[in-house]
C-alpha positions as CSV (number, residue, x, y, z in Angstrom):
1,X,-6.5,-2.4,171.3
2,X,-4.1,-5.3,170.8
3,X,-7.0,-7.9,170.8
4,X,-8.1,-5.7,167.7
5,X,-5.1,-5.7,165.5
6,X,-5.1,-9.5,166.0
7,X,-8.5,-9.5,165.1
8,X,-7.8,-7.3,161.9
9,X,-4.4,-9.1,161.1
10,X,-6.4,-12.3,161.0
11,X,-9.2,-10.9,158.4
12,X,-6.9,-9.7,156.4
13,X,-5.0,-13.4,156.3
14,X,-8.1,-15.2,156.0
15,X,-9.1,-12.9,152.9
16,X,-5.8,-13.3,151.7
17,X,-6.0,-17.4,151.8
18,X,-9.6,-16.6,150.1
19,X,-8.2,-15.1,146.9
20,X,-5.3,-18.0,146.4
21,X,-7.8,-20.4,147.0
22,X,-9.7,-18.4,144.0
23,X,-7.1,-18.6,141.8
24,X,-8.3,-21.1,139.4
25,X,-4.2,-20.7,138.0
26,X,-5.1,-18.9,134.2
27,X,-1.4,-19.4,133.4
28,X,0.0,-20.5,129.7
29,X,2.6,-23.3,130.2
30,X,2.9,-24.0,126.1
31,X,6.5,-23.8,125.1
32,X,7.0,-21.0,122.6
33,X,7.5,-22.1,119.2
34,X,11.4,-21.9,118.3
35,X,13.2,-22.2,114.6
36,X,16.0,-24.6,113.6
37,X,18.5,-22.3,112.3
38,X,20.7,-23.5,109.5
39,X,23.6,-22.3,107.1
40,X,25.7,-21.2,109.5
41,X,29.5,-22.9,109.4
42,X,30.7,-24.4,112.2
43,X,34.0,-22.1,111.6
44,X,34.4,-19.3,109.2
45,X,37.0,-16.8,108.2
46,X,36.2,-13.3,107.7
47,X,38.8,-10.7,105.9
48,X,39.4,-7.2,107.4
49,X,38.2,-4.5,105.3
50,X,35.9,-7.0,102.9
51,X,32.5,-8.1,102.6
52,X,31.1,-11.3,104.6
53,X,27.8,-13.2,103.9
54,X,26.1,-15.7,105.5
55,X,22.5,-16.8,104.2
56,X,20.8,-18.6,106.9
57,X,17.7,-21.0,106.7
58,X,14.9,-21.2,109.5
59,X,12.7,-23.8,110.0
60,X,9.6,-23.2,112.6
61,X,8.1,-26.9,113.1
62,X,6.1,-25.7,115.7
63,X,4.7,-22.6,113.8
64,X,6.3,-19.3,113.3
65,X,6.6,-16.5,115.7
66,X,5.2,-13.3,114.3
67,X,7.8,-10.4,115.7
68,X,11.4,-11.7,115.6
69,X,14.3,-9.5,115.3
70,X,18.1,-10.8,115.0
71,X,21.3,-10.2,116.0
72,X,24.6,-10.9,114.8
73,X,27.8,-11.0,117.7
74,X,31.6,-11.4,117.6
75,X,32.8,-11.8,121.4
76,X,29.6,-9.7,122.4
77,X,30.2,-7.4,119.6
78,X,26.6,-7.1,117.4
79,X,27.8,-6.6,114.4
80,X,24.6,-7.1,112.3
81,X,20.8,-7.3,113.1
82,X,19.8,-8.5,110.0
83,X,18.4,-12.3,109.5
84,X,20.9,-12.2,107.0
85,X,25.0,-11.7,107.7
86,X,26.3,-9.2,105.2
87,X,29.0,-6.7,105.9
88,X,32.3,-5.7,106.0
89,X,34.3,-7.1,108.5
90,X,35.8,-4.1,110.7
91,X,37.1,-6.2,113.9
92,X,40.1,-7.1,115.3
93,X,42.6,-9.8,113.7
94,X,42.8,-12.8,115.8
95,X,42.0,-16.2,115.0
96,X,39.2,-18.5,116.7
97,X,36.8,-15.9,117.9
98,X,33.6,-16.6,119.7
99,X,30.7,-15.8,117.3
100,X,27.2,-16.4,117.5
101,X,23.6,-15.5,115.7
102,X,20.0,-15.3,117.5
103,X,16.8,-14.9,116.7
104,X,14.5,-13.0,119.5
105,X,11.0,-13.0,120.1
106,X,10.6,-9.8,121.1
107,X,7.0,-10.3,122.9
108,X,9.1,-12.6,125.8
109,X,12.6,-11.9,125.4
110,X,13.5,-15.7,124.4
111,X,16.4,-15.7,122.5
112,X,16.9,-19.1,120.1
113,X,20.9,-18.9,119.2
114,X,23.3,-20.7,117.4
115,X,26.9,-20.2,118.3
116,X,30.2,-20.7,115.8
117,X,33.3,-19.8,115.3
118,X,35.1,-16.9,113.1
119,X,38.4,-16.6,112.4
120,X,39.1,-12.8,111.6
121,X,42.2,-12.3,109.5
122,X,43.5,-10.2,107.1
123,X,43.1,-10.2,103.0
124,X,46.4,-11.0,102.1
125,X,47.2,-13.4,105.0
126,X,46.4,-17.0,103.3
127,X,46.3,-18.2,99.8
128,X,48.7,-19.3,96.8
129,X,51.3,-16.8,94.8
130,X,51.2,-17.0,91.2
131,X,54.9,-15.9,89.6
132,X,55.7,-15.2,86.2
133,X,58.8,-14.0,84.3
134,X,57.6,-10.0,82.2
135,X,60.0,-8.7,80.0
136,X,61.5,-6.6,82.5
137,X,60.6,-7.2,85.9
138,X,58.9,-10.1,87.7
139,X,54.5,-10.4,88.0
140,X,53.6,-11.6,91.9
141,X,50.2,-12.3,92.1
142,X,48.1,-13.6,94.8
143,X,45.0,-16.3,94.9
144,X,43.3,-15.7,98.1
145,X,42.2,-18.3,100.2
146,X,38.5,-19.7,100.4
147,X,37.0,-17.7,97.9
148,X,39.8,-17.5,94.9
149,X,40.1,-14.1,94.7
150,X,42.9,-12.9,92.3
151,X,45.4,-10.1,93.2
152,X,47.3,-9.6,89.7
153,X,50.9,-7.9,90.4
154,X,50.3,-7.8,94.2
155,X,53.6,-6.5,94.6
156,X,53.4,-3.7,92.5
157,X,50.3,-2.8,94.1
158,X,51.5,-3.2,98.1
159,X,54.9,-1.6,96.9
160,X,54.1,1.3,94.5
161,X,56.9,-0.4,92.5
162,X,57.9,-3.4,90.1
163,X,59.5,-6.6,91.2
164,X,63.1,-7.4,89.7
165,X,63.4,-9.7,87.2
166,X,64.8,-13.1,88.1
167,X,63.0,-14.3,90.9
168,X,64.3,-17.8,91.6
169,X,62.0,-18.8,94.7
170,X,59.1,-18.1,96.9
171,X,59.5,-19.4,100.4
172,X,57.6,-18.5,103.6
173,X,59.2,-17.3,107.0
174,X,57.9,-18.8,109.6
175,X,57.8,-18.5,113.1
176,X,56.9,-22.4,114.6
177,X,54.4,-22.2,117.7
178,X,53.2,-19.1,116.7
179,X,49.7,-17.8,115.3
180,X,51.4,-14.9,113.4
181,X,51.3,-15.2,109.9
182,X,54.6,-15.9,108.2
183,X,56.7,-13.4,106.2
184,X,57.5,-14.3,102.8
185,X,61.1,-14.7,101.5
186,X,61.5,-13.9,97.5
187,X,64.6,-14.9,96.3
188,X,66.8,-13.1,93.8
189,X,70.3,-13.8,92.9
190,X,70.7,-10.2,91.4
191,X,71.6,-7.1,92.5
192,X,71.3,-4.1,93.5
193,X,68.9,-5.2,96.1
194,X,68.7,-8.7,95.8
195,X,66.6,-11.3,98.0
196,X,63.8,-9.7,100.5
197,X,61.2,-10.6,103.0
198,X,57.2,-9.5,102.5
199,X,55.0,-9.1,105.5
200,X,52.7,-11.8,105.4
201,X,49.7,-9.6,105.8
202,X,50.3,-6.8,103.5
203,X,53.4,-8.2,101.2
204,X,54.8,-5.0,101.4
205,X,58.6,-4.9,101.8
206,X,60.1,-5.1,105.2
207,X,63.9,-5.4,104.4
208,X,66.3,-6.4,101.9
209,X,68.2,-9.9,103.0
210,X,71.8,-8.0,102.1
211,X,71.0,-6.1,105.3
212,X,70.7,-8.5,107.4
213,X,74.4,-9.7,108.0
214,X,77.1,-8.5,110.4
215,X,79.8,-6.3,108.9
216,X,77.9,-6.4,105.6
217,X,76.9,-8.1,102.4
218,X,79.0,-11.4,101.9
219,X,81.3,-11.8,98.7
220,X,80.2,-12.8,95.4
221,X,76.3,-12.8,96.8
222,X,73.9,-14.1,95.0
223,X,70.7,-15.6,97.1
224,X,68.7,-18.3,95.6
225,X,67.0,-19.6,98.5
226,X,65.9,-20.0,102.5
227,X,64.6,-22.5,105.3
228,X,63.6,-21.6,108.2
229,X,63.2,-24.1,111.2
230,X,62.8,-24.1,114.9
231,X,66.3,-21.4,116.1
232,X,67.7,-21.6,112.8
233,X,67.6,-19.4,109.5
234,X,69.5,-20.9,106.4
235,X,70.2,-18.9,103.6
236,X,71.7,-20.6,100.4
237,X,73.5,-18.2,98.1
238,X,75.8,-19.6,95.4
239,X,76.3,-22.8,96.7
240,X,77.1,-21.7,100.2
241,X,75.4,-22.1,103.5
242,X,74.9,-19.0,105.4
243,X,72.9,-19.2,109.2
244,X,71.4,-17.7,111.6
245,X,70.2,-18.4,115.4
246,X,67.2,-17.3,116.7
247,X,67.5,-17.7,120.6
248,X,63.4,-18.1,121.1
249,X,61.2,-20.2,119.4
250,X,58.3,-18.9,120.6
251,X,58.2,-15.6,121.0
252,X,60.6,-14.5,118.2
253,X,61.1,-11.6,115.7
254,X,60.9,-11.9,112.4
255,X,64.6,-11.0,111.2
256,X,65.4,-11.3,114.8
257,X,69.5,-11.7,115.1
258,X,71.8,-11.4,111.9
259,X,73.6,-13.9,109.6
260,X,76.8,-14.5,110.2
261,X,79.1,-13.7,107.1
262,X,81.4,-15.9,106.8
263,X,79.9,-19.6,105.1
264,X,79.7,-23.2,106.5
265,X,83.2,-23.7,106.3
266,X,83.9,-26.3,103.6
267,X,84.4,-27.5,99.8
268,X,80.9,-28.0,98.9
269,X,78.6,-26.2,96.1
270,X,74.9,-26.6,97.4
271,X,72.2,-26.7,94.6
272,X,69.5,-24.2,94.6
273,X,66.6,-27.2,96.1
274,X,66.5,-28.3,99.2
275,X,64.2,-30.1,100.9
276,X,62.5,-29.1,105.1
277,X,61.0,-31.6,107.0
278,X,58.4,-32.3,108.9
279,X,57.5,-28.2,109.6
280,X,57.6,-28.5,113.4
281,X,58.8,-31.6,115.0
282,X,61.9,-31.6,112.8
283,X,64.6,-29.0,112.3
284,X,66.2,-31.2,109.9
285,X,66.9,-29.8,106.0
286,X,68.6,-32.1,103.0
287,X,70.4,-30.7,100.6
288,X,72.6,-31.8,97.8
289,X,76.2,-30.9,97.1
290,X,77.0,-30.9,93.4
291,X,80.8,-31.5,94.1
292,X,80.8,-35.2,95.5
293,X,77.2,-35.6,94.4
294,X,76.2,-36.6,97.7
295,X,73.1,-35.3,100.1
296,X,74.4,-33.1,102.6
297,X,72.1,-32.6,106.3
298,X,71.7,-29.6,108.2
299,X,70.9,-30.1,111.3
300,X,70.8,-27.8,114.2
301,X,72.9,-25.6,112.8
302,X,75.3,-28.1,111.6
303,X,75.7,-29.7,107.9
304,X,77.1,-33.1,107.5
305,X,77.3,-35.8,105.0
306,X,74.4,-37.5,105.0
307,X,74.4,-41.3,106.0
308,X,70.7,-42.5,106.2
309,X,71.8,-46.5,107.4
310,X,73.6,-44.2,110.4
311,X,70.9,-41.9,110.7
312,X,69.1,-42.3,114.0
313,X,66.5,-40.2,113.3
314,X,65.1,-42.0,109.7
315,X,64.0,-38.5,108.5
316,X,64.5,-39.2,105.0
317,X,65.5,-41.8,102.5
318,X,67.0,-40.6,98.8
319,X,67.7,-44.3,97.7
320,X,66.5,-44.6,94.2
321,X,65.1,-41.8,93.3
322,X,66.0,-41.6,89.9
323,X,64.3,-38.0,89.0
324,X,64.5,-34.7,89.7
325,X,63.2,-33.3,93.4
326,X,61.5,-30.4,94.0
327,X,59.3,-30.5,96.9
328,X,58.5,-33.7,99.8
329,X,58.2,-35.1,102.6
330,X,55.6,-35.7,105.6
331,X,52.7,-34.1,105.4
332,X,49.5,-34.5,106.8
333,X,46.5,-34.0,105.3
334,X,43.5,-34.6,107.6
335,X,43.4,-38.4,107.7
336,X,44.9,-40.8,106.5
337,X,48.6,-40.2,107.2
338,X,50.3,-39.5,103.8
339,X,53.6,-38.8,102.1
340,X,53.5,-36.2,99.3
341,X,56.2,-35.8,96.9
342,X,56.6,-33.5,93.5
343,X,58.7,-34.3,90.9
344,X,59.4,-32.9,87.5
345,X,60.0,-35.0,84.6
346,X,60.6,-33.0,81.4
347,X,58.2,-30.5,81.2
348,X,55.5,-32.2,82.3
349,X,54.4,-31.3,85.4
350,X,52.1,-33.4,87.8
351,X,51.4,-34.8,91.5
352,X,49.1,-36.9,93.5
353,X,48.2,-37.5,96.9
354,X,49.7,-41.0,97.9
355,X,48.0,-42.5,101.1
356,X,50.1,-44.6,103.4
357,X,49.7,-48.2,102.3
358,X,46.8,-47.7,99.9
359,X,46.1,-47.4,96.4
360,X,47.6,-44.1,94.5
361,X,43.4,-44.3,93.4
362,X,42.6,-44.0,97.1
363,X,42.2,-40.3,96.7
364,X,39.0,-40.0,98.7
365,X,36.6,-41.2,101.3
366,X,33.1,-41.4,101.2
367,X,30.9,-41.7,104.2
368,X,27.1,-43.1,104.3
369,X,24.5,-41.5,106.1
370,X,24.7,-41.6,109.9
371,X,28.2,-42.4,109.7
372,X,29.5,-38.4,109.2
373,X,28.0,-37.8,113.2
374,X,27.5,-34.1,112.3
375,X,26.0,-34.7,108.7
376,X,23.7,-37.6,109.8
377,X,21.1,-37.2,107.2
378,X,23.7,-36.3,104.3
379,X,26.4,-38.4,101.9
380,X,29.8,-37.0,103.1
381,X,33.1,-37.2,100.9
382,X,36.4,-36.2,102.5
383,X,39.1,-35.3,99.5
384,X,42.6,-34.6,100.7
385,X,43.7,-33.0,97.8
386,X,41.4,-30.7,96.6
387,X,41.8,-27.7,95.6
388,X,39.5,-25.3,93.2
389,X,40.0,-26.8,90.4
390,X,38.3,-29.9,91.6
391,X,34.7,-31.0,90.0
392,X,33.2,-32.7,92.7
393,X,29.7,-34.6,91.8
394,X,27.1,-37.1,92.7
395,X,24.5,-39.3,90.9
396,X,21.3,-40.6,92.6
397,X,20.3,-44.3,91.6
398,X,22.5,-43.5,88.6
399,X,21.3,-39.5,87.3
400,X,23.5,-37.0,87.9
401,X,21.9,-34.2,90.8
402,X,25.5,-31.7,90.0
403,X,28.2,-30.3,92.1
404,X,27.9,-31.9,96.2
405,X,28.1,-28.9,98.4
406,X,31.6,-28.2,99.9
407,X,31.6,-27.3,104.2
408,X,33.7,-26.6,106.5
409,X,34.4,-29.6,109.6
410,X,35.9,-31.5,111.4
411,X,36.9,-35.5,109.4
412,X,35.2,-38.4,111.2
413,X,37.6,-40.7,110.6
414,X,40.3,-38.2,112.8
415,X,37.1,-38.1,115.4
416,X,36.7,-42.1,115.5
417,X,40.4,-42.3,115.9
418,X,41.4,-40.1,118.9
419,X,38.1,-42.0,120.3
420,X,35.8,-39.5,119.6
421,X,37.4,-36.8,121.1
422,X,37.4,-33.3,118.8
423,X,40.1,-31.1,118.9
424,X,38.7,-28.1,116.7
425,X,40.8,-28.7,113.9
426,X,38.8,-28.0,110.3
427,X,39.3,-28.8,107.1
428,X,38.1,-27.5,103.9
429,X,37.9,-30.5,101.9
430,X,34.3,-31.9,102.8
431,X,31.6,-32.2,100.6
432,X,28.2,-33.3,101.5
433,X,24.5,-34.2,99.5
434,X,21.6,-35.5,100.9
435,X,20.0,-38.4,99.2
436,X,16.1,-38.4,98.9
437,X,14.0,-40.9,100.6
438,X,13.9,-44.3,99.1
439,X,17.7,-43.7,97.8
440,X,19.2,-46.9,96.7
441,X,22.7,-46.1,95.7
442,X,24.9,-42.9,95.6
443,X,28.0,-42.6,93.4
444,X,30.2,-39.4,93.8
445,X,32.9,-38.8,90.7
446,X,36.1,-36.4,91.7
447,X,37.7,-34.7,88.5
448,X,41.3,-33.1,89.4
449,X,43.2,-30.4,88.2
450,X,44.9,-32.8,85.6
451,X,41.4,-34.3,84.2
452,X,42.1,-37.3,86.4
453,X,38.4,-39.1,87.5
454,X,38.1,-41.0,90.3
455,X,34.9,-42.4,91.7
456,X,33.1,-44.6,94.7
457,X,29.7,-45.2,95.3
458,X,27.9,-46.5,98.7
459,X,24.8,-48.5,98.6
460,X,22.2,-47.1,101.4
């Protein structure tokens, strides 16, 4: 009996062996024909409660599979399965999300993806405020970031009421190190209410600056404007210094802590400008007294007379200035290091980026193709000042192709210069066009807000 289950064990192996050694292998190794997916931003930002579109491109060099679907996911999240992103935006608010958008043979499963990054915020949470004096009470609007949309009377319409008359300034409250987006301070000099502070997201009303002191409203009140830097609130009203310490920097309140009534001690009368400096790495503010006509510095909660030959700390120099200040100091914007100021000269009103050591017509730089690592095939310029009012164009061996096409990155020259590490920080400045074959020369020409031109052109 045992000699014939050996005997039975070894047919069955020996047919086995048989039909692998039949197996002439009828298996399709091929790779599977996969598209180049295009259009999608690097980083995007996506408003709560509003539509978002993304048009996307695919190329199938290797010919087109024939039963696709897609899918659309925010950290896991599908959101849309649609080749093409359009809805409204329902998630969370946090910045820096993971994001990504596949296409899916459905026949094996393969997925072809391409990941990004989306920044989910709210409507209200970045853009420019437009003020102007009504006959009887004051119109905030509100440009919205990336795509220009207008808000007229914002206030009116977050508040179900109007805004005083009389605004004097429009500052933001901050919170350094922190994501959060900043309250806004409006300054009024006027009672019965007088100044206030906005939530940065909604602009509706969170509380009246009066309120915010120890045993009450100060005399004769009448706040003009605020700074806020790392611990330290300072609130000018009618020439006086008023502060207030916030013991975290961190992880702070807005309105955390209260003002203390009493003024900076002293026989000074502060004008209504002042000037911050660099927003994080300094907690230094210069201000003017209109008494001894001198520049006064606040510093750590502390004003003295400003000495810059004695100042260890070089944050500012008001040697020879000869006009009228209203806004300066350090910025940065992308690369090169620059120094920004804003002056007013009767009523004519204009600026312009100044970089460090370069022309004041160095307002832009243009990159050839295969220098731009991400935009190898493509004419990239980099303008540190635009804004939408820009006209940005290109010519091609001399005719004119229209506007260069605006994306979101990372610059280059920032890239070439921490040695080609990235760090994830974007700007919105880029433009790019792509040159046809044979190209000899491109020429882009920048038009600013003011109906200034400047141009440069790269010979390929």
């Amino acid at each position: 009996m045992k000699k014939l289950l050996i005997n039975i064990c070894l047919l069955l192996l020996t047919v086995g062996l048989s039909c692998c050694y039949k197996d002439k292998g009828n298996y399709d190794y091929s790779s599977l024909p996969q598209p180049v997916i295009s259009g999608i931003p690097e980083t995007c930002t996506a408003y709560v409660n509003t539509q978002l579109q993304i048009p996307v491109t695919l190329e199938w060099p290797d010919g087109e599979l024939k039963d696709v679907s897609y899918e659309w996911r925010v950290n896991n999240k599908v959101i849309s399965t649609q080749k093409d992103l359009d809805v409204v935006i329902t998630l969370d608010v946090k910045p820096s999300q993971r994001a990504d958008f596949s296409v899916i043979d459905n026949e094996s499963g393969v997925r072809t993806m391409k990941t990004f990054v989306m920044n989910v915020t709210t409507e209200l949470a970045a853009g420019w405020f437009v003020l102007s004096n009504e006959s009887d009470y004051s119109n905030l609007s509100f440009i919205r970031e990336g795509d220009g949309l207008l808000y007229n009377n914002i206030y009116e319409t977050a508040n179900g009421e109007k805004l005083t008359k009389g605004v004097t300034v429009i500052k933001e409250h901050w919170l350094p190190w922190s994501e959060a987006t900043g309250e806004v301070f409006i300054g009024v000099p006027h009672g019965p209410n007088y100044s206030l502070d906005l939530d940065g997201n909604s602009l509706k009303r969170i509380v009246y600056t009066k309120d915010e002191f120890l045993e009450g409203m100060p005399d004769n009140f009448a706040p003009t404007n605020m700074e806020c830097v790392m611990n330290w609130d300072y609130l000018f009203s009618n020439g006086k210094l008023y502060k207030r310490y916030v013991e975290r920097g961190s992880d702070a309140n807005y309105n955390e802590g209260k003002f203390v009534r009493m003024p900076e001690p002293g026989d000074y009368e502060l004008s209504n400008l002042t000037l911050r400096g660099n927003l994080v790495f300094s907690t230094d503010i210069i201000a003017f007294d209109l008494k001894t006509k001198s520049y006064k510095l606040i510093r750590n909660g502390e004003m003295q007379d400003f000495n810059y030959k004695n100042d260890s700390g070089k944050k500012f120099n008001p040697n020879n200035m000869g006009k009228t200040l209203i806004a300066g100091g350090v910025t940065s914007t992308d690369t090169p290091t620059d120094k920004f100021i804003t002056i007013l000269k009767g009523d004519d009103v204009k600026w312009r980026y100044k970089a460090t050591g370069c022309s004041p017509d160095y307002q832009f730089r243009l990159y050839k193709p295969g220098e731009f690592e991400s935009q190898k095939d493509y004419v990239v310029a980099n303008i540190w000042d635009w804004d939408r009012t820009y006209t940005v164009n290109w010519y091609e061996d001399g005719v004119l192709k229209g506007a260069m096409q605006a994306f979101d990155d990372e610059d280059q020259d920032y890239i070439n210069m921490v040695k080609g590490k990235k760090t994830g920080y974007h700007t919105r400045h880029l433009f790019r066009a792509q040159p046809a074959k044979g190209t000899k020369s491109v020429k882009v020409v920048v038009k600013n807000r003011f109906g200034e031109v400047f141009t440069k052109e790269v010979k390929l």
